[in-house]
VMD Tcl script that builds the backbone (N, CA, C; Angstrom):
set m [mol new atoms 258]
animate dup $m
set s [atomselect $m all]
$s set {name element resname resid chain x y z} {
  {N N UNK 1 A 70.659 -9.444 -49.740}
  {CA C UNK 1 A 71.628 -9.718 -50.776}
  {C C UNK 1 A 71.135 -10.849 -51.694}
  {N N UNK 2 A 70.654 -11.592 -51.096}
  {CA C UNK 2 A 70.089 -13.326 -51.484}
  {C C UNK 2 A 68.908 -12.646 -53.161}
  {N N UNK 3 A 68.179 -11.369 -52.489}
  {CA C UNK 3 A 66.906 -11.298 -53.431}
  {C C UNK 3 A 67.692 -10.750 -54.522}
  {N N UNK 4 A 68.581 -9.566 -54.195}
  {CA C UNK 4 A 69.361 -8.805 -54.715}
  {C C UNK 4 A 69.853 -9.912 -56.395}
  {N N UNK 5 A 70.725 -10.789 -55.757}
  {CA C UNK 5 A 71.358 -11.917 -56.555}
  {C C UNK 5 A 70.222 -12.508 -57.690}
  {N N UNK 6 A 69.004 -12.638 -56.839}
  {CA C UNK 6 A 68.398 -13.823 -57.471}
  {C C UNK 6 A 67.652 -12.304 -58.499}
  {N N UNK 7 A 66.889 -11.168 -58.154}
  {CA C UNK 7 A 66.811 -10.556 -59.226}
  {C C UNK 7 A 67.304 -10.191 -60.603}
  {N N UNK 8 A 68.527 -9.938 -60.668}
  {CA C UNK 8 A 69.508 -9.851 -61.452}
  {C C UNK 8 A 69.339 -11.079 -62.613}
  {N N UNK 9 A 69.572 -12.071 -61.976}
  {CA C UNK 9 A 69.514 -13.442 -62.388}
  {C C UNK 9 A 68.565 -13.891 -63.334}
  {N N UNK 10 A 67.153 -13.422 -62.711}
  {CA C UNK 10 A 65.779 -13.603 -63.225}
  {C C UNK 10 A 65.930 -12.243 -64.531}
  {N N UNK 11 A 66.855 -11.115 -64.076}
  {CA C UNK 11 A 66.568 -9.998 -65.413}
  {C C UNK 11 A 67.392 -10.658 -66.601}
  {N N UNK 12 A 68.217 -11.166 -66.320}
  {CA C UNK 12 A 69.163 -11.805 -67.613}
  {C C UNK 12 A 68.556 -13.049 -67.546}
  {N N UNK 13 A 67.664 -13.875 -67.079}
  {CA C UNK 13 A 66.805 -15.176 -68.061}
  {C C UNK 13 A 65.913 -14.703 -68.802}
  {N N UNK 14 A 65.315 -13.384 -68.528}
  {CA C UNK 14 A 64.443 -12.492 -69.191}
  {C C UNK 14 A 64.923 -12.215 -70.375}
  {N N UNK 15 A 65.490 -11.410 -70.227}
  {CA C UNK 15 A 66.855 -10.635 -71.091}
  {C C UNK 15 A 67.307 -12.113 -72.431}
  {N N UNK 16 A 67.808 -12.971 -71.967}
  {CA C UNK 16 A 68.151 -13.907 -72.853}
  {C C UNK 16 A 67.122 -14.749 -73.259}
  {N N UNK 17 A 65.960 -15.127 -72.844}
  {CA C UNK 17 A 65.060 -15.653 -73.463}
  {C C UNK 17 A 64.124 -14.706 -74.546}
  {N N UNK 18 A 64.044 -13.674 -74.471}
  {CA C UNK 18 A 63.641 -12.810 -75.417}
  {C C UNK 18 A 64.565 -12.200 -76.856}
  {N N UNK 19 A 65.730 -12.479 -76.303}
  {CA C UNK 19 A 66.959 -12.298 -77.467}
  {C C UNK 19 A 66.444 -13.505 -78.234}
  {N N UNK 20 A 66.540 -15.138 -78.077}
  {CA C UNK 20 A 65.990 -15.848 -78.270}
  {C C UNK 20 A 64.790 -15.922 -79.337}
  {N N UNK 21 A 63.782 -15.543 -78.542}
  {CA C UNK 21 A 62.346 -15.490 -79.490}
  {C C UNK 21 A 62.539 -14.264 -80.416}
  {N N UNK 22 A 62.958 -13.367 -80.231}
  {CA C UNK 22 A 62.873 -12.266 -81.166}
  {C C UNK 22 A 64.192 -12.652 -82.586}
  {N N UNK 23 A 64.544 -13.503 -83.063}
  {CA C UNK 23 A 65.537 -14.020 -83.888}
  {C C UNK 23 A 65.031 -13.654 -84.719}
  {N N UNK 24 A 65.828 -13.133 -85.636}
  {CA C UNK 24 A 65.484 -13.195 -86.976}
  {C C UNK 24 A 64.837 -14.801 -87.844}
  {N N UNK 25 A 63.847 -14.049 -88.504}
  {CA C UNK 25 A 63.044 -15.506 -89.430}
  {C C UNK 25 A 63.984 -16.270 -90.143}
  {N N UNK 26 A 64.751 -15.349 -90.435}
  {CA C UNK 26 A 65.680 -16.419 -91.714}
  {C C UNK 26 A 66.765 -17.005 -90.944}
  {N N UNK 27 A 67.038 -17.262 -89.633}
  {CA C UNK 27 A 67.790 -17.789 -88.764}
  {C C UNK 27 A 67.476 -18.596 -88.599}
  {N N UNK 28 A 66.044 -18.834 -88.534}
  {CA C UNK 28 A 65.132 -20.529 -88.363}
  {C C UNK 28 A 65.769 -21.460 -89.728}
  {N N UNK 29 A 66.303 -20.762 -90.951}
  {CA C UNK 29 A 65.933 -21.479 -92.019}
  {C C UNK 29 A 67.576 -22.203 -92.462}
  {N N UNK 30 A 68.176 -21.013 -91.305}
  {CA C UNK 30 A 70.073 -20.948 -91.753}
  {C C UNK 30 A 70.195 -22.495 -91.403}
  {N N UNK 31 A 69.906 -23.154 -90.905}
  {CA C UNK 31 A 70.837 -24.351 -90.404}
  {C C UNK 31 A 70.742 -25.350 -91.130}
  {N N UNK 32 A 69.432 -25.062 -92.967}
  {CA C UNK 32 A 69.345 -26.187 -93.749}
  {C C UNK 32 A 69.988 -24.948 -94.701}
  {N N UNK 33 A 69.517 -24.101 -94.847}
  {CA C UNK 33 A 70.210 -23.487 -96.084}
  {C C UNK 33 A 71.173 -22.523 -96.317}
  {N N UNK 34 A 72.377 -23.589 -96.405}
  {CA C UNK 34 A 73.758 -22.593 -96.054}
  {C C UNK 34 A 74.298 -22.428 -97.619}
  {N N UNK 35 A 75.402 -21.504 -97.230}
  {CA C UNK 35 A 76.273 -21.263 -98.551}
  {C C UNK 35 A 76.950 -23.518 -98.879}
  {N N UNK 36 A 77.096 -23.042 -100.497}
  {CA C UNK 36 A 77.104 -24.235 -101.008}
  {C C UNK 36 A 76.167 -25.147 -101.242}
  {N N UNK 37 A 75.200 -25.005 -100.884}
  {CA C UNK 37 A 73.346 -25.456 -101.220}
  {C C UNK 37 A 73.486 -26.933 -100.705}
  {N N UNK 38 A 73.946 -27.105 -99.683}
  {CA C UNK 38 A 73.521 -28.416 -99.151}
  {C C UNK 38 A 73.894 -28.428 -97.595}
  {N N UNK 39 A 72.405 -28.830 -96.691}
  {CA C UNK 39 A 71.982 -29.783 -97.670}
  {C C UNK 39 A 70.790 -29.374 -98.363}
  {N N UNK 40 A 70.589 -28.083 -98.063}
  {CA C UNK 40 A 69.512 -27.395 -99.314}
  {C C UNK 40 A 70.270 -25.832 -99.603}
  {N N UNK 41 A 69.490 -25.260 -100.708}
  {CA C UNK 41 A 69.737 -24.476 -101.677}
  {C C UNK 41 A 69.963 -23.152 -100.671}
  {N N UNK 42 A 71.206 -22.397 -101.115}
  {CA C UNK 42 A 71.224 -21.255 -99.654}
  {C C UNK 42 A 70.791 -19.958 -99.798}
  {N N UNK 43 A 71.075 -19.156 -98.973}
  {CA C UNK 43 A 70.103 -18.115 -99.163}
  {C C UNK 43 A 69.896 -17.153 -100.281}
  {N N UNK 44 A 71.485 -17.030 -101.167}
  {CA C UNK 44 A 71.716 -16.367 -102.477}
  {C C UNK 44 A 71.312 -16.905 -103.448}
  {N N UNK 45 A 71.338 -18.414 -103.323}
  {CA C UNK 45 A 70.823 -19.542 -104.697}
  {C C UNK 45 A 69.553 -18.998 -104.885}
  {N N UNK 46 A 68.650 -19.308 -103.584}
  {CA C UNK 46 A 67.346 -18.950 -103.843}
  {C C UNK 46 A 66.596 -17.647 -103.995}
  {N N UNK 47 A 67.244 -16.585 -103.536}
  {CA C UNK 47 A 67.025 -15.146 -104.052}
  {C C UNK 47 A 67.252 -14.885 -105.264}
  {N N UNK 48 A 68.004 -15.759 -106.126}
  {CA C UNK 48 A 68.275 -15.779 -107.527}
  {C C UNK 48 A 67.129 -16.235 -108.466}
  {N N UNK 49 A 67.079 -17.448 -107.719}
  {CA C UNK 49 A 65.818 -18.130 -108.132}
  {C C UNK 49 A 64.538 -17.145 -108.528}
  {N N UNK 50 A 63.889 -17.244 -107.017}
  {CA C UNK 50 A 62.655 -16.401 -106.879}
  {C C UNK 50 A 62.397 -15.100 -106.102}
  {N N UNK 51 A 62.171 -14.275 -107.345}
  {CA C UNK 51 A 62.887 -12.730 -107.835}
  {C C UNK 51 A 61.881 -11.976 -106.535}
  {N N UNK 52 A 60.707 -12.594 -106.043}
  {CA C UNK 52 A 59.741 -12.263 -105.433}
  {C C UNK 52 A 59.536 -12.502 -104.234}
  {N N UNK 53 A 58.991 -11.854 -102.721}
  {CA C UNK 53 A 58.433 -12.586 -101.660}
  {C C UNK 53 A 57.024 -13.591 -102.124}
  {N N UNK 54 A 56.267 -13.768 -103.040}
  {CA C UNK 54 A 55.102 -14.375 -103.864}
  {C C UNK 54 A 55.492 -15.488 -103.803}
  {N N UNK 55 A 56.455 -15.271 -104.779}
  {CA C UNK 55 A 57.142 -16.463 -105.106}
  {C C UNK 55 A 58.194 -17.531 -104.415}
  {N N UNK 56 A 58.579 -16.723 -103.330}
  {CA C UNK 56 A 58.982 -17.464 -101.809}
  {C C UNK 56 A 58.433 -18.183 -101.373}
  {N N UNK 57 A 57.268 -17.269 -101.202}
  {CA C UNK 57 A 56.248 -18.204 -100.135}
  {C C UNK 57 A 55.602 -19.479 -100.724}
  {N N UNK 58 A 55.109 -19.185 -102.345}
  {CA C UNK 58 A 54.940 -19.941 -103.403}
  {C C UNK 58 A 55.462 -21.373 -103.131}
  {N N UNK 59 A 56.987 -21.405 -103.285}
  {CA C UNK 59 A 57.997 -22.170 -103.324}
  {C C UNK 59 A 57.794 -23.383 -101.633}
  {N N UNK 60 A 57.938 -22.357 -100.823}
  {CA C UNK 60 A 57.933 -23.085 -99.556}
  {C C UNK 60 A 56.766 -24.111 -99.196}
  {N N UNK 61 A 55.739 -23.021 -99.615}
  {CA C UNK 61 A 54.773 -23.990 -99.596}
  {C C UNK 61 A 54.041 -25.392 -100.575}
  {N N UNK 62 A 54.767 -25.448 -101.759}
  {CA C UNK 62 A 54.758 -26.404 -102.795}
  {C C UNK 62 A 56.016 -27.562 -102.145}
  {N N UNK 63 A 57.166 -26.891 -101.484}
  {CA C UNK 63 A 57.986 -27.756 -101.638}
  {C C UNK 63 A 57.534 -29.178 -100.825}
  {N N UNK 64 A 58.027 -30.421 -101.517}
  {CA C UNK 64 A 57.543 -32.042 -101.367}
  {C C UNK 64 A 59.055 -32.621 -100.054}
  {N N UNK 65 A 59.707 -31.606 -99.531}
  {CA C UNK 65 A 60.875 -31.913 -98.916}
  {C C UNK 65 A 60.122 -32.332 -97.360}
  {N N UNK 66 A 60.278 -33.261 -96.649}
  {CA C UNK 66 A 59.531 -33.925 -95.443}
  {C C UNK 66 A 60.418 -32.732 -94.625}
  {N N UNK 67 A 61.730 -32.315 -94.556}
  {CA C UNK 67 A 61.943 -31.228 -93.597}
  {C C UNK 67 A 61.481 -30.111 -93.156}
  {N N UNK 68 A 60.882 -29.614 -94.519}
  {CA C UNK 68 A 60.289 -28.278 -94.891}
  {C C UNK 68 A 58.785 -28.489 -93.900}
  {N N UNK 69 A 58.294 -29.207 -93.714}
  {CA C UNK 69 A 56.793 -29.432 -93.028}
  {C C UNK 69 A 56.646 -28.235 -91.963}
  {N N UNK 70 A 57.302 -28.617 -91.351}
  {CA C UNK 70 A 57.384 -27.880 -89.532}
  {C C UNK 70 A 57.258 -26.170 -89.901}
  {N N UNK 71 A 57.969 -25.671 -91.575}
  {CA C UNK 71 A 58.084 -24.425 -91.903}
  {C C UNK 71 A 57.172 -23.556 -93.128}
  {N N UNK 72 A 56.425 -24.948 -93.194}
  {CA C UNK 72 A 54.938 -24.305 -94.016}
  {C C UNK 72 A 54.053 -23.372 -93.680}
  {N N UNK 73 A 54.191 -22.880 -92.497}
  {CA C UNK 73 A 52.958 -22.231 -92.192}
  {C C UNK 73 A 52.951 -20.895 -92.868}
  {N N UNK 74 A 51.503 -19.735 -93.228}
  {CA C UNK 74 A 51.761 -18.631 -93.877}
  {C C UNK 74 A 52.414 -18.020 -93.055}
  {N N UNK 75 A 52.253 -17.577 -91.608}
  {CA C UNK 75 A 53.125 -16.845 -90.774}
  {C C UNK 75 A 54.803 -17.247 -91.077}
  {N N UNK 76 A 55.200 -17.950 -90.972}
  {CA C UNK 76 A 56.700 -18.339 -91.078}
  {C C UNK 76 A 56.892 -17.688 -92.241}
  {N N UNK 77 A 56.245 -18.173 -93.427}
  {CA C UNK 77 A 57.272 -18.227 -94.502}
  {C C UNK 77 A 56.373 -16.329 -94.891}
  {N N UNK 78 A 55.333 -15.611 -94.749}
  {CA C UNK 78 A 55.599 -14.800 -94.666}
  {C C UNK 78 A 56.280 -13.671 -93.495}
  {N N UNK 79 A 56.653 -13.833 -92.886}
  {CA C UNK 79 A 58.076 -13.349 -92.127}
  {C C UNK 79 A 58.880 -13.624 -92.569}
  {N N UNK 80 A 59.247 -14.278 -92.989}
  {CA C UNK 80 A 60.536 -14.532 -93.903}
  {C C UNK 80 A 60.515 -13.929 -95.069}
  {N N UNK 81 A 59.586 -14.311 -95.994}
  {CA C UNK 81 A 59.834 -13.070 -96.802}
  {C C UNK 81 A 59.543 -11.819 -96.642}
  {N N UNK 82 A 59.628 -11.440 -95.994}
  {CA C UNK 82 A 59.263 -10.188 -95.700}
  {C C UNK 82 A 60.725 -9.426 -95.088}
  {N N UNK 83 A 61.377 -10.106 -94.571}
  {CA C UNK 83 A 62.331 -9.736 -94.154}
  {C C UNK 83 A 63.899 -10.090 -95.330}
  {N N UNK 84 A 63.294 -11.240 -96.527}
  {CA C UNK 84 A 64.615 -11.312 -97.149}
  {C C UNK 84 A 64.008 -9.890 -98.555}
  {N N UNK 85 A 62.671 -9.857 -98.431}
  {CA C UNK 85 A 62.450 -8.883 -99.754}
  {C C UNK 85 A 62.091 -7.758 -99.439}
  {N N UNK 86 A 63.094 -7.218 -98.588}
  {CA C UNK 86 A 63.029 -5.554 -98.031}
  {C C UNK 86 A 62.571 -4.797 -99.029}
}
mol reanalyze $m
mol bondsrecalc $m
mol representation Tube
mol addrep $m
């Protein structure tokens, strides 16, 4: 019963740590850029903005914001656009 329990257990840390990593890209980005653009510009402002995934990535990677650092990389910010410019 004991293994029984503890299997189960181990399938849903599985199970939930992979829900986890598999998040959507632009979920990484939701918690600075919400509706009302602060404390940065949100996800409609900036689809307005820049008409392009080019110009996304463009953007992210020019931007001088010390938060933005951690989300420079080409992988990030192309997954991200890639997924907001279906």
């Amino acid at each position: 019963m004991k293994k029984m329990v503890t299997m189960v257990l181990a399938l849903c840390l599985v199970i939930a740590f992979a829900s986890v990593v598999m998040a959507a890209e632009w979920d990484k980005c939701a918690a600075c850029h919400k509706a009302g653009d602060k404390p940065a510009p949100s996800k409609e402002t900036m689809m307005k903005k820049l008409k392009t995934a080019d110009a996304f990535i463009k953007a992210g990677k020019t931007n001088k914001n010390p938060m933005m650092n951690a989300f420079k990389s080409d992988a990030m910010l192309s997954a991200t656009a890639k997924e907001l410019y279906k």
